[in-house]
C-alpha positions, 0 to 999 in steps of 0.5 A: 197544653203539656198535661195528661188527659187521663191523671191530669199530670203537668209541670211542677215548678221548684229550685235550681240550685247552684254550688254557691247555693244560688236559687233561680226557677225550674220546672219539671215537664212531665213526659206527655206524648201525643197518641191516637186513643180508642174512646167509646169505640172511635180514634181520638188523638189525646196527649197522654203521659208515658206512665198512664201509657205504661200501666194500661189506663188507655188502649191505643187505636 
């Protein structure tokens, strides 16, 4: 569930690493937010991620 409907934008999986230098999984979640969105016209809720909020590429209802 947590990736943008505009740039398709999800978690990304990688390395915690310790002092010791210890390896045990992470992830990074994007920043995704549930807004209402103007789509051809009529509000539709999508979830959205801040950056494609920030630049412009959808209009809030």
């Amino acid at each position: 569930m947590a990736k943008c409907a505009i740039c398709e934008k999800a978690a990304h999986f990688g390395n915690a690493v310790s002092h010791s230098h210890r390896r045990s999984n992470r992830m990074w979640k994007s920043n995704i937010k549930s807004v209402k969105v103007n789509v051809n016209g009529a509000a539709k809720k999508m979830y959205v991620c801040t950056s494609c909020l920030r630049s412009g590429a959808v209009e809030r209802a």
